[in-house]
Each structure stands twice: as structure tokens, then as C-alpha cells.
DSSP file (Angstrom, degrees, kcal/mol; ACC not computed):
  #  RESIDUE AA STRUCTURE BP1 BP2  ACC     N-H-->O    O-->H-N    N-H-->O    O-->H-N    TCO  KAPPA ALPHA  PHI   PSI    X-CA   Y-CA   Z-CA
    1    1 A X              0   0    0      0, 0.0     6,-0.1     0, 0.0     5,-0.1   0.000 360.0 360.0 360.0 118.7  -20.7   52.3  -55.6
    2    2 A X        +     0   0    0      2,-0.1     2,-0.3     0, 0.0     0, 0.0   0.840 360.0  59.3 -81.8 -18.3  -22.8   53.7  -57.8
    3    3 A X    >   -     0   0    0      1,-0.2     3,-0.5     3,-0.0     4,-0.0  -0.762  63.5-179.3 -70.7 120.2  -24.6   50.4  -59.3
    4    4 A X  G >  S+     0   0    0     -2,-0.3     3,-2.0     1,-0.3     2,-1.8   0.777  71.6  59.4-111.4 -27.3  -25.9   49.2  -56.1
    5    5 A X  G 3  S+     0   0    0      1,-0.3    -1,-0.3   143,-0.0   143,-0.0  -0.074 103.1  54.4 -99.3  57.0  -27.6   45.9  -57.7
    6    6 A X  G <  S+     0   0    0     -2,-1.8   143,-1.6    -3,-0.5    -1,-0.3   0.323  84.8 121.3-140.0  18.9  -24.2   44.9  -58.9
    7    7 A X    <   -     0   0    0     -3,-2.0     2,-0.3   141,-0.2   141,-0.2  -0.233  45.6-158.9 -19.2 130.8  -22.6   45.2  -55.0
    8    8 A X        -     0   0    0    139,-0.5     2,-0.3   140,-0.1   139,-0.3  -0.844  18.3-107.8-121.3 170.6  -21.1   42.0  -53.7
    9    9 A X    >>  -     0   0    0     -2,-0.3     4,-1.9   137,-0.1     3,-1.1  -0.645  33.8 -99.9-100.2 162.2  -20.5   41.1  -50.3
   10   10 A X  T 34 S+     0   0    0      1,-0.3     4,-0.2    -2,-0.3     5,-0.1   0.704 120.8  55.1 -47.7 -42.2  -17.0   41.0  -48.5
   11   11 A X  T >> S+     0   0    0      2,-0.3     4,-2.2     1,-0.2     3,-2.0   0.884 108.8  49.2 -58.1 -62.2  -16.7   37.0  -48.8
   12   12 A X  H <> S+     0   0    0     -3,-1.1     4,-1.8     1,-0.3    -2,-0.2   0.906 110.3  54.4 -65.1 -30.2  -17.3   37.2  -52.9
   13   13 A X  H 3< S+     0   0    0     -4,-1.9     4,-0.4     1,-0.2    -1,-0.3   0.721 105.7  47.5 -74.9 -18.6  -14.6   39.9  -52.9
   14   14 A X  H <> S+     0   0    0     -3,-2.0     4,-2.6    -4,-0.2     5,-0.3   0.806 106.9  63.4-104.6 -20.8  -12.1   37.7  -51.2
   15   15 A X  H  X>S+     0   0    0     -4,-2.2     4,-1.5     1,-0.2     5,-0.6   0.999 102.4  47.5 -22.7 -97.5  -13.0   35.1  -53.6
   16   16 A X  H  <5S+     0   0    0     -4,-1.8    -1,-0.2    -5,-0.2    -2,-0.2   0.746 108.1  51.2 -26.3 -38.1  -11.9   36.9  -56.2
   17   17 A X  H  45S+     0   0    0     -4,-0.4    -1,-0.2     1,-0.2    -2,-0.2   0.919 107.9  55.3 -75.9 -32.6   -8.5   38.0  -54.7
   18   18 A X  H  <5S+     0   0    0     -4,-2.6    -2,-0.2    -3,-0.3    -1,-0.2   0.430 117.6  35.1 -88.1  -1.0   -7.7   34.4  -53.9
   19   19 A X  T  <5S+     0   0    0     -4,-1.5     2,-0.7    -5,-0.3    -1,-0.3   0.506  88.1 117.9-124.2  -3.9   -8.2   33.4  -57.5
   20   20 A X      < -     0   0    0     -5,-0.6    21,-0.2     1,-0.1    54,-0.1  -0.464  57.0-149.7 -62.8 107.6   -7.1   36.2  -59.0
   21   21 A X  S    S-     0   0    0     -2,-0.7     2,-0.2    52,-0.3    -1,-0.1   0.801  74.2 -26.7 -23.1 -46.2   -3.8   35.9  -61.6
   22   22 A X        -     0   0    0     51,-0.3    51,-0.5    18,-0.1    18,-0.2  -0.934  56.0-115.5-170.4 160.5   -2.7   39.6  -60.7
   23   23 A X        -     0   0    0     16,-1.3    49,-0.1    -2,-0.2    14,-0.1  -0.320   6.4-149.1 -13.2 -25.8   -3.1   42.7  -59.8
   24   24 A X        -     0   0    0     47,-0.2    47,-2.0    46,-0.2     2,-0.7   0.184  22.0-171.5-149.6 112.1   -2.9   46.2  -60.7
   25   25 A X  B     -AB  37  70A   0     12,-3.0    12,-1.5    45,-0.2    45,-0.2  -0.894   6.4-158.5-117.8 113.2   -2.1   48.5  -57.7
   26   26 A X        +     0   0    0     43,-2.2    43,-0.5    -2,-0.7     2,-0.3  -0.349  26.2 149.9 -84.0 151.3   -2.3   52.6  -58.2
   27   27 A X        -     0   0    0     41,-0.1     8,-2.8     8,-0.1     2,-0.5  -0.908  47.0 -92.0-161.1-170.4   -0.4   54.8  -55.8
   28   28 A X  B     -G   34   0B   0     -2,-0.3    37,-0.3     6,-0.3     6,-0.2  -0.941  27.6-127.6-139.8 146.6    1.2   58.4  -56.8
   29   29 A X    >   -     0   0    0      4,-1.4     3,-0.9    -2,-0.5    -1,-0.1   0.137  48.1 -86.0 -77.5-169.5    4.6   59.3  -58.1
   30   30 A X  T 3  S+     0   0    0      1,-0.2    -1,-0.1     2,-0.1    31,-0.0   0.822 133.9  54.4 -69.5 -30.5    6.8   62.0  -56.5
   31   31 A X  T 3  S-     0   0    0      1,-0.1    -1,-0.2     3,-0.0     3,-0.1   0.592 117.2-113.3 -69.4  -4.8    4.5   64.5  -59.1
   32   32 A X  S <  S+     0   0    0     -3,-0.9    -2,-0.1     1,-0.3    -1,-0.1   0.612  73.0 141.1   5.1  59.0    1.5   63.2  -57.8
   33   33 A X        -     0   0    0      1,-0.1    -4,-1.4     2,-0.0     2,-0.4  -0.315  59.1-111.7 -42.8 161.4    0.7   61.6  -61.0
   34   34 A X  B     -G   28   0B   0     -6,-0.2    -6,-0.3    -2,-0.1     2,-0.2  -0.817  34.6-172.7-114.0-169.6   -0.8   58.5  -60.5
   35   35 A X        -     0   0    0     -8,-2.8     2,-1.1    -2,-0.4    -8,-0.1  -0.704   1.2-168.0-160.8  90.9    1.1   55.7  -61.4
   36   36 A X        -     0   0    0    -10,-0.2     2,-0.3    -2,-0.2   -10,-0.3  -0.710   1.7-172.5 -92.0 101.8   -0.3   51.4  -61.4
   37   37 A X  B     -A   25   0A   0    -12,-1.5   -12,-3.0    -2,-1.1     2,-0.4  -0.743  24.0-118.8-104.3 151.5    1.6   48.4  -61.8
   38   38 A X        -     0   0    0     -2,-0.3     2,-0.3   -14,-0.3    -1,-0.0  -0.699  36.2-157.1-102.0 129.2    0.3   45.0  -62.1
   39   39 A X        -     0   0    0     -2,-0.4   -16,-1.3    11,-0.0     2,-1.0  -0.844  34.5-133.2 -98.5 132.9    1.2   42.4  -59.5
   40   40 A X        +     0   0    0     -2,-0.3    11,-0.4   -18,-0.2     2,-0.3  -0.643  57.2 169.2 -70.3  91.3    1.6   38.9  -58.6
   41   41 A X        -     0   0    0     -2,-1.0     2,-0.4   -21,-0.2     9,-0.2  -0.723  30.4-159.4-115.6 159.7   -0.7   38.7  -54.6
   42   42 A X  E     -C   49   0A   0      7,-2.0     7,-2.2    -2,-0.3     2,-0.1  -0.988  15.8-140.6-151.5 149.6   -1.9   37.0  -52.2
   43   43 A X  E     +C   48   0A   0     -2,-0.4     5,-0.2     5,-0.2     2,-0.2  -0.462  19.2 173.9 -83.6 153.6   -4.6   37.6  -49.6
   44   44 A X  S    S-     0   0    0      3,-1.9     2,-0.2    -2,-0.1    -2,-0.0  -0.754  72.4 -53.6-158.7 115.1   -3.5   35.9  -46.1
   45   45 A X  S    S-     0   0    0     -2,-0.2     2,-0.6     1,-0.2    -1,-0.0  -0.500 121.5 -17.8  71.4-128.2   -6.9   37.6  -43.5
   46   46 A X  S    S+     0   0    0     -2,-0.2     2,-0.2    -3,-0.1    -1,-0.2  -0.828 121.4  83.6 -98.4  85.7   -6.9   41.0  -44.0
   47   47 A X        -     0   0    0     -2,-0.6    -3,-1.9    94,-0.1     2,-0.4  -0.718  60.8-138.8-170.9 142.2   -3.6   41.8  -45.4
   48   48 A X  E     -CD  43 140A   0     92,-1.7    92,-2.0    -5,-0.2     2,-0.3  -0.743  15.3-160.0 -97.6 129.3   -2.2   41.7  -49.1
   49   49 A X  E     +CD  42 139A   0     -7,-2.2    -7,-2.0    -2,-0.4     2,-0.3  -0.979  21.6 149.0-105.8 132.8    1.2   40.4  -50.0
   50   50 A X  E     - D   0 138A   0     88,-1.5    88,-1.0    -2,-0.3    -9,-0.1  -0.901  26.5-144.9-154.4 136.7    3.4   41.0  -53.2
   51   51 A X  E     + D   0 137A   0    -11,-0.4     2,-0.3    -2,-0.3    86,-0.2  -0.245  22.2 158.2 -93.0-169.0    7.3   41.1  -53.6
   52   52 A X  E     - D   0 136A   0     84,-1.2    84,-2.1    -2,-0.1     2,-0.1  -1.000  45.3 -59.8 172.0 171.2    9.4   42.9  -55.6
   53   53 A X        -     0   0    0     -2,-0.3    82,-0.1    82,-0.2     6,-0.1  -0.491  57.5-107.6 -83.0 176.6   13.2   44.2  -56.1
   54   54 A X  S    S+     0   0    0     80,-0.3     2,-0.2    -2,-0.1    -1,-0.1   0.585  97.1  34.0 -64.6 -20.6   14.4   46.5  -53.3
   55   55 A X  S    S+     0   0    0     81,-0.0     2,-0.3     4,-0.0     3,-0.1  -0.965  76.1  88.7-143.7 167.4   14.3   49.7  -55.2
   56   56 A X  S  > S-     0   0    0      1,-0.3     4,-2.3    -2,-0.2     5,-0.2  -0.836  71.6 -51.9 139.5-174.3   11.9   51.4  -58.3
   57   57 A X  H >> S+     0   0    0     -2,-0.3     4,-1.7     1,-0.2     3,-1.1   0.954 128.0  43.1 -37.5 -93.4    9.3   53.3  -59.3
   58   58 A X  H 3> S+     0   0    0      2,-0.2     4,-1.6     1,-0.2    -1,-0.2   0.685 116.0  54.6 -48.8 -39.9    6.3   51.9  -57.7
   59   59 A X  H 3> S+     0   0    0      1,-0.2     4,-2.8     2,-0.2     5,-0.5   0.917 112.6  48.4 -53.5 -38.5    8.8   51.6  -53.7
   60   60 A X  H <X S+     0   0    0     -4,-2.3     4,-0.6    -3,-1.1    -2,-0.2   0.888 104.3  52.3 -76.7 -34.8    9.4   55.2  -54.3
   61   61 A X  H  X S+     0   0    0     -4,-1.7     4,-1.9    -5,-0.2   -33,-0.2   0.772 119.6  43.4 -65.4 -38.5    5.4   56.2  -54.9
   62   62 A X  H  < S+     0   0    0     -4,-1.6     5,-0.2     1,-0.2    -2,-0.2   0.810 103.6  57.3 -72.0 -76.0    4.9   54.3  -51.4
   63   63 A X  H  < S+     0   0    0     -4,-2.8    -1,-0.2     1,-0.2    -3,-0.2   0.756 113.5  48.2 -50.6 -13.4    7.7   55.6  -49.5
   64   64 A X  H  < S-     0   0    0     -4,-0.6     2,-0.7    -5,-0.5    -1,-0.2   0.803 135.3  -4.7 -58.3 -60.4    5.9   58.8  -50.4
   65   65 A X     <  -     0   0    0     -4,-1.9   -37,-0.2   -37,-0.3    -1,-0.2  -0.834  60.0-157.1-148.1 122.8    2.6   58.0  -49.5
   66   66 A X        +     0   0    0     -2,-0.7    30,-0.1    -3,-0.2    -1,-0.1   0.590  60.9 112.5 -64.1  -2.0    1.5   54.5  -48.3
   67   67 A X        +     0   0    0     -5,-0.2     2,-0.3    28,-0.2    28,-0.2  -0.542  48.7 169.5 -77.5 160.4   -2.0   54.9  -49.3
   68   68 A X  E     - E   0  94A   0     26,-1.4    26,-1.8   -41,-0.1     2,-0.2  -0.770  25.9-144.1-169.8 162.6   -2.6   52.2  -52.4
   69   69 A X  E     - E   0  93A   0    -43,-0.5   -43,-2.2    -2,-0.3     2,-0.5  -0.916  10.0-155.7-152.6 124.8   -5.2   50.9  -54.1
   70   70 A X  E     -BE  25  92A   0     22,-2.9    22,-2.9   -45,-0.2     2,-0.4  -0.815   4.0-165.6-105.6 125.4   -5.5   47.5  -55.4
   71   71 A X  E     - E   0  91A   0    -47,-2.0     2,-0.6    -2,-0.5    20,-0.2  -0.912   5.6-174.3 -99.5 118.0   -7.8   46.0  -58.5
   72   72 A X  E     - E   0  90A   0     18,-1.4    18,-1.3    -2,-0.4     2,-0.8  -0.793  14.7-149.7-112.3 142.7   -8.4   42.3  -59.0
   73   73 A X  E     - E   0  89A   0     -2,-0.6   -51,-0.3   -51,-0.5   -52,-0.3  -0.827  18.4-177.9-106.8 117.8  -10.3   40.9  -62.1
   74   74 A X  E     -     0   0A   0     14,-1.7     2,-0.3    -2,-0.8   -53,-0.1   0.358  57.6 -16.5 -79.7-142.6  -12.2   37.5  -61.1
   75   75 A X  E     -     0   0A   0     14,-0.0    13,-0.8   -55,-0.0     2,-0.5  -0.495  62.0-170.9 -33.9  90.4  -14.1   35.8  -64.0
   76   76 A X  E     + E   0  87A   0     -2,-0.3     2,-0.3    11,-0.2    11,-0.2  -0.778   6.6 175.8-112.8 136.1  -14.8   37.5  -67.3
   77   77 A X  E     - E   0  86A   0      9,-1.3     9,-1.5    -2,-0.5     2,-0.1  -0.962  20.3-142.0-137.6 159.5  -17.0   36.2  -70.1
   78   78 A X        -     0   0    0     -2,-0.3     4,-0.1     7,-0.2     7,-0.1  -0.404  22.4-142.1-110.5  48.9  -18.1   38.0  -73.6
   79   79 A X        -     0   0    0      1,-0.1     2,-0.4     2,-0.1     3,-0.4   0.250  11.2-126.0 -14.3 131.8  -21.4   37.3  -74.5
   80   80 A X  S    S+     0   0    0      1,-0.2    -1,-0.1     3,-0.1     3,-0.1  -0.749  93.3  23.9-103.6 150.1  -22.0   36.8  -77.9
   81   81 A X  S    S+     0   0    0     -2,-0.4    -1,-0.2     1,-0.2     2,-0.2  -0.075 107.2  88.4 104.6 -26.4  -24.9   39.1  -79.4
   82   82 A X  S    S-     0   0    0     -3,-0.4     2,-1.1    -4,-0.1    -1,-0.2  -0.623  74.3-135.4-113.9 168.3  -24.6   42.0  -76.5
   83   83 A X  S    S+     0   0    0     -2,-0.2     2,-0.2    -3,-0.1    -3,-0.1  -0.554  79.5  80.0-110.2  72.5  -22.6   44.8  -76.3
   84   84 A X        -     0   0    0     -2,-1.1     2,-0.4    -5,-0.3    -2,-0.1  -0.870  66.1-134.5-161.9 179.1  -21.5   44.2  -72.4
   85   85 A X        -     0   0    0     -2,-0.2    -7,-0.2    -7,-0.1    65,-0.0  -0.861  21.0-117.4-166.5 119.6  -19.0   42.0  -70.9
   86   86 A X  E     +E   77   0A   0     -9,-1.5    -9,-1.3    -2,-0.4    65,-0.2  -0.160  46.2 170.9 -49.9 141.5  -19.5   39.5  -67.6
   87   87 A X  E     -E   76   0A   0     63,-0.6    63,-0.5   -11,-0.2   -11,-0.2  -0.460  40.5-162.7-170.9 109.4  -17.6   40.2  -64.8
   88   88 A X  E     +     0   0A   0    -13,-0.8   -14,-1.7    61,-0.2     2,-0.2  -0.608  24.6 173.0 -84.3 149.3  -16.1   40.1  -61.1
   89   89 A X  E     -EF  73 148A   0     59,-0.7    59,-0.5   -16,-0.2     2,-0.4  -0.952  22.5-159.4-143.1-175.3  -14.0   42.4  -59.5
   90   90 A X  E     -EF  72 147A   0    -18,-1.3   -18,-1.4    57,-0.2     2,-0.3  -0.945   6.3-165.8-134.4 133.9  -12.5   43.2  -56.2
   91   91 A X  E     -EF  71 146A   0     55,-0.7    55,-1.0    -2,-0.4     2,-0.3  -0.944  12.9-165.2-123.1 130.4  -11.0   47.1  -55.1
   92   92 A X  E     -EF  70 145A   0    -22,-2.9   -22,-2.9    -2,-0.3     2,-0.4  -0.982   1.6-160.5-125.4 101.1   -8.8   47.0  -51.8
   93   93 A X  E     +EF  69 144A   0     51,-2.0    50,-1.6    -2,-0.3    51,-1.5  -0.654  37.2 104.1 -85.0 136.3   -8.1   50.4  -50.1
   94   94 A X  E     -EF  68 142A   0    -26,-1.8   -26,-1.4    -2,-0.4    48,-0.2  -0.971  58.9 -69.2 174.6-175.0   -5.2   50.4  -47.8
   95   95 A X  E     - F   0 141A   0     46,-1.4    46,-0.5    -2,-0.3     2,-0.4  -0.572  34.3-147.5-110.1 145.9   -1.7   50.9  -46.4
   96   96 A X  E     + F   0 140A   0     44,-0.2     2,-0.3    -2,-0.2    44,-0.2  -0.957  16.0 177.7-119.8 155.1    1.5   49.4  -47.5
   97   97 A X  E     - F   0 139A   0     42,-2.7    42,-1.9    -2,-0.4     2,-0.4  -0.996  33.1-108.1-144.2 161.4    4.1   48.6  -45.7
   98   98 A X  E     - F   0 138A   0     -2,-0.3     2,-0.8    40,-0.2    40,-0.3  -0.497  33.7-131.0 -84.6 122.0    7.7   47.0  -46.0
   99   99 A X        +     0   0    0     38,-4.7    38,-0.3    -2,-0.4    -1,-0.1  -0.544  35.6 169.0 -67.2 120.7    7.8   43.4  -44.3
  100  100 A X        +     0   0    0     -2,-0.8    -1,-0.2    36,-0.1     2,-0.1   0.758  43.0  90.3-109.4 -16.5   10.7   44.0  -42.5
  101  101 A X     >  -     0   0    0      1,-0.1     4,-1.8     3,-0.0     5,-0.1  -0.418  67.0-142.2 -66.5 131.9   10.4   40.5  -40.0
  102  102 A X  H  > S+     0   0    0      1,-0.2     4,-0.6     2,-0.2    -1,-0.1   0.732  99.8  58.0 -67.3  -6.7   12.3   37.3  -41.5
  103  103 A X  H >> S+     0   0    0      2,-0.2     3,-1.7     1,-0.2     4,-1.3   0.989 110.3  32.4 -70.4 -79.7    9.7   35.5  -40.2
  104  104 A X  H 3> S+     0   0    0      1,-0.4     4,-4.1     2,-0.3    -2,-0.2   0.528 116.1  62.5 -83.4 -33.0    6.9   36.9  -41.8
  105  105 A X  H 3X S+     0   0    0     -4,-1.8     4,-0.7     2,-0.2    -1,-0.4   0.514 108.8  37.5 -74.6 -23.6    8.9   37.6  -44.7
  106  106 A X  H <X S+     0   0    0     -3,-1.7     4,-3.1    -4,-0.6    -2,-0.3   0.881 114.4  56.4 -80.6 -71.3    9.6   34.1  -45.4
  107  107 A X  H  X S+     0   0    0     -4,-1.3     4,-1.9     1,-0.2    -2,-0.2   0.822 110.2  50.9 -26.4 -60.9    5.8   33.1  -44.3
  108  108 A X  H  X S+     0   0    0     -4,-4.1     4,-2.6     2,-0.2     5,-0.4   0.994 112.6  42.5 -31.7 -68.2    4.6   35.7  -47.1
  109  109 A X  H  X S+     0   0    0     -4,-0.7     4,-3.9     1,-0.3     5,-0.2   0.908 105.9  57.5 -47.8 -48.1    6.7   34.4  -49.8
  110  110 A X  H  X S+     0   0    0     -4,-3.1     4,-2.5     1,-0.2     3,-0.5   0.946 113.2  46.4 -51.3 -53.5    6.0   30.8  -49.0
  111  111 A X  H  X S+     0   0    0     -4,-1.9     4,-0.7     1,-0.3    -1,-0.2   0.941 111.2  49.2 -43.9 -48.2    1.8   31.9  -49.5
  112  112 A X  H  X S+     0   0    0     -4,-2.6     4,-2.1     1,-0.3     5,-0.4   0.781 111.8  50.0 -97.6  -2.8    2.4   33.7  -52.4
  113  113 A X  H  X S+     0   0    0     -4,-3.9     4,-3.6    -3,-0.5    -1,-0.3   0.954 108.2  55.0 -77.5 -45.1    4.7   30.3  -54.0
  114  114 A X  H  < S+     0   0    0     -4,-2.5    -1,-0.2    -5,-0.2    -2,-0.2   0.624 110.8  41.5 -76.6  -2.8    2.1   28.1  -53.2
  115  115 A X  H  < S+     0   0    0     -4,-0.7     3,-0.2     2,-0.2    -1,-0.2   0.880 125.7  33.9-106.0 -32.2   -0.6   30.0  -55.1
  116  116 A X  H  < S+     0   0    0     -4,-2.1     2,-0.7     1,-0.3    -2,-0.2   0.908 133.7  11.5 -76.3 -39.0    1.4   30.7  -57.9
  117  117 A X     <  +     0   0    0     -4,-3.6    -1,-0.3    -5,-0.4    -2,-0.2  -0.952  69.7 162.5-130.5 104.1    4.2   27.6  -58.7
  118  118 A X    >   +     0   0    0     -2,-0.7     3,-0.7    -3,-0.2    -1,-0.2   0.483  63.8  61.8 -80.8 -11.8    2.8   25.3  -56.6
  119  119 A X  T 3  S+     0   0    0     -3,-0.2     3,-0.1     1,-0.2    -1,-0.1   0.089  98.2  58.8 -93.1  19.3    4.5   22.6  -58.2
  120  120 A X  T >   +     0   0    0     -7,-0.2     3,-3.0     1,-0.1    -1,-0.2   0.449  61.1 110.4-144.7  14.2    7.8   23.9  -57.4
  121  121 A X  G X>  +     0   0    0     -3,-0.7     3,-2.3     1,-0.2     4,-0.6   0.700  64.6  75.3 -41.5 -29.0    7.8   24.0  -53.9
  122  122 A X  G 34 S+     0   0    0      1,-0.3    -1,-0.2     2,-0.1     4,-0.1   0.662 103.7  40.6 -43.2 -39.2   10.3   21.2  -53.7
  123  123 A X  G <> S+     0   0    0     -3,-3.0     4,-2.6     1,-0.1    -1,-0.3   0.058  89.5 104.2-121.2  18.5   12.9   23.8  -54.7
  124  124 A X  H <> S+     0   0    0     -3,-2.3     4,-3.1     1,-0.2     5,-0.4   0.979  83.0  45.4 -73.7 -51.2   11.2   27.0  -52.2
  125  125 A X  H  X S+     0   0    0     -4,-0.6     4,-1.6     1,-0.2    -1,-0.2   0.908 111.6  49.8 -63.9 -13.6   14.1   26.8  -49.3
  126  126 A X  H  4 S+     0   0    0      2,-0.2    -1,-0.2     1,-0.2    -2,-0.2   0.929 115.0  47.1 -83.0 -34.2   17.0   26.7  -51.8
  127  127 A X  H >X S+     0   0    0     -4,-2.6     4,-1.3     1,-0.2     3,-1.1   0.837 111.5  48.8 -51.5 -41.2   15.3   29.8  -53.4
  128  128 A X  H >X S+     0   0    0     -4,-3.1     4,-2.1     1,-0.3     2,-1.0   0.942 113.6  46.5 -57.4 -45.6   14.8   31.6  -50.0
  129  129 A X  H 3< S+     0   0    0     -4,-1.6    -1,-0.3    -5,-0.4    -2,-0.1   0.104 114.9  48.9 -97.7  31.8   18.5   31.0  -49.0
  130  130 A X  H <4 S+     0   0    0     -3,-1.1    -1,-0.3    -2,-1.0    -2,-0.2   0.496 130.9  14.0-153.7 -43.7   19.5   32.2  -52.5
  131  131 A X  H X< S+     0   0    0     -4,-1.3     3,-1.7    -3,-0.6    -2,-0.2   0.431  85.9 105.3-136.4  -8.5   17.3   35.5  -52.5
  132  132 A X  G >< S+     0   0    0     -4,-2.1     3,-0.6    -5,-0.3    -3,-0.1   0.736  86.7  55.5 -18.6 -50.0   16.1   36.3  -49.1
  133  133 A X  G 3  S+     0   0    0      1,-0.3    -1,-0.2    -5,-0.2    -2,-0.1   0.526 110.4  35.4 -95.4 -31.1   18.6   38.8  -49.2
  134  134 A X  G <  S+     0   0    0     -3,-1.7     2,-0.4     2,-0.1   -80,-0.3   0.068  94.8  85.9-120.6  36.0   17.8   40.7  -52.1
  135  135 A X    <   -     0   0    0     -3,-0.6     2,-0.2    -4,-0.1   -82,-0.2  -0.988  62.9-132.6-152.4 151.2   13.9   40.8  -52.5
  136  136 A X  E     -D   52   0A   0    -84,-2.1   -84,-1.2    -2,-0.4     2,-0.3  -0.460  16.5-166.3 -94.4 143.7   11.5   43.1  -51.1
  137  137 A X  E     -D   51   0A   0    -38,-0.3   -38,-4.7    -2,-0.2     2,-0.3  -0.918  10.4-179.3-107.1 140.4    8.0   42.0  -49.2
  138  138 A X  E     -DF  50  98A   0    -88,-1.0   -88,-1.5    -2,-0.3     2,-0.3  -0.949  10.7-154.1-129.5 162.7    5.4   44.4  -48.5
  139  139 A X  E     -DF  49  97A   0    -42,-1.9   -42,-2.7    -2,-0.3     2,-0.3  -0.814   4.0-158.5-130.2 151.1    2.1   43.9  -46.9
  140  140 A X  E     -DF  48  96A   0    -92,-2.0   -92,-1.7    -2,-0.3     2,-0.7  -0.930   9.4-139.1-146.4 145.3   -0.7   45.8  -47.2
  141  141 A X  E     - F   0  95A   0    -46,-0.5   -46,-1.4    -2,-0.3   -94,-0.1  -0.740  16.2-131.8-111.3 133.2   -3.6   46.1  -44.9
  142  142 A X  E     + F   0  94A   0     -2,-0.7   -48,-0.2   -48,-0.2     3,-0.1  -0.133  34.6 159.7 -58.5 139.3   -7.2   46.2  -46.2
  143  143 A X  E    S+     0   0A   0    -50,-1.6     2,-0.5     1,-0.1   -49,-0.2   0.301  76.0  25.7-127.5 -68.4   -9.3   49.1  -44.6
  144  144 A X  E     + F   0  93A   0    -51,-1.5   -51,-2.0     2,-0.0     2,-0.5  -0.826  65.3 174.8-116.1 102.9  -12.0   49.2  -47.4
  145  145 A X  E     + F   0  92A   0     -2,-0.5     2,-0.3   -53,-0.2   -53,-0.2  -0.873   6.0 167.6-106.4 105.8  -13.1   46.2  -49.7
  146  146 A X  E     - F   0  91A   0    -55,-1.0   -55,-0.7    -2,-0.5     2,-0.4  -0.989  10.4-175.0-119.2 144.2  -15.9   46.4  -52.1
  147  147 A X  E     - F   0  90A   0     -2,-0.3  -139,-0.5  -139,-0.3     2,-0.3  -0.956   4.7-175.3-120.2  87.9  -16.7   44.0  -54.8
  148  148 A X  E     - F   0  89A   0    -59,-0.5   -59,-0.7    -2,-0.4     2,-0.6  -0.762  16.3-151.9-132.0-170.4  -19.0   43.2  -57.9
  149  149 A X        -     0   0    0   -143,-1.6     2,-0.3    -2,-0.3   -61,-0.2  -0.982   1.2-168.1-144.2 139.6  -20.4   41.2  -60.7
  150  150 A X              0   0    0     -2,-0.6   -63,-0.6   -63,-0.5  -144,-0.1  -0.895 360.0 360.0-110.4  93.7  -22.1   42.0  -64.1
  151  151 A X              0   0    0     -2,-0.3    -1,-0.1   -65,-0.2   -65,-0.1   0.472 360.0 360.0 131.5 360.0  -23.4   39.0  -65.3
């Protein structure tokens, strides 16, 4: 990092993931372009969750090469009078892989419903038994997290 006095420590970074809207995870196409789509995730330890349909772009740049990189954007504010803008973020270097246990696969989903539609849990097992079948989880596990704030 080249701004050292804007460095956070591992605990502000996971802040940040767990409040974070979304996403934006780069990986590289069959061309090695690179190629980043914005996600709905959720942290559960060290490991990243996000679902998805079974087949596309972004499955086919993993089942090439698993290596990923994930950005999340914490808190942002625009001071008025300066020509800067406040800000956390989080970068997560890591592996993906496809949850392929129902267990775990269920266990994901259920995290990532309660952080997003928590108010609609009521209705999660009649959605699992309704889509179980057709939707993708992958995990991905953190090797490198670093973190900062401007502001």
C-alpha cells in the first residue's frame, strides 16, 4: 500500500465487508482481459459468499483461474470546499470455489438473506426448496486483506 498513514487494520476491514451493499470482484476472461462484476456478499470468518446462476461470464473467468479479487466501499462522504472525497475500503485476495455441499450451501444463502432481506426470512425455506436446484454458491477464501480510510 503505498499511503501507509491511510492503512487500516484487519478488524476495520472486516467492518467494512459486513456493512458493505456490494461488491465488485475482478477475475480474467478466457483472453486474459480482466473482467469485474458487482456483487451481493457476505463475510462468514475468513471466507466470502455470493450466489449466482449456474452458468456466465464471470463462472467461466473462475473455472479458468480461481484467483479473484474483491473491492468493498464502506462509508463515503464529499466534503464541501475540498477537492477529495472520505472514504473506507476493503481489497480481499483469494480463491473461489463452487459450494458444492447442501449443507453449506443452504447455510451460505441463509447468511447472505439475513443481511440483505432480513425482513423476509419468513418466506427463506419455501425459496430454498423452490431454487436450491438451480443457483450457484461459491465461496471464496481470504489469503490477503488490506484496508483503508481517507478522512
Amino acid at each position: 500500500m503505498r499511503r501507509k498513514d491511510r492503512e487500516m487494520p484487519r478488524d476495520f476491514a472486516e467492518k467494512v465487508i459486513d456493512s458493505a451493499k456490494f461488491a465488485t470482484m475482478g477475475t480474467v476472461d478466457v483472453n486474459g482481459k480482466p473482467y469485474c462484476v458487482t456483487l451481493s456478499m457476505v463475510r462468514d470468518g475468513g471466507c466470502l459468499y455470493f450466489h449466482c446462476a449456474q452458468t456466465g461470464k464471470k463462472l467461466d473467468c473462475i473455472r479458468r483461474n480461481d484467483d479473484v479479487c474483491v473491492t468493498f466501499i464502506g462509508e463515503t462522504q464529499i466534503p464541501d470546499g475540498k477537492f477529495t472525497i472520505y472514504y473506507e475500503s476493503a481489497v480481499v485476495f483469494g480463491t473461489a470455489e463452487e459450494v458444492v455441499d447442501e449443507g453449506e450451501k443452504i447455510r451460505a444463502l441463509r447468511i447472505l438473506c439475513e443481511k440483505f432481506t432480513p425482513n423476509n426470512m419468513s418466506s427463506f425455506d419455501g425459496a430454498i426448496a423452490q431454487s436450491l436446484g438451480i443457483t450457484s454458491v461459491w465461496k471464496i477464501g481470504i489469503d490477503r486483506i488490506t484496508s483503508k480510510r481517507n478522512g
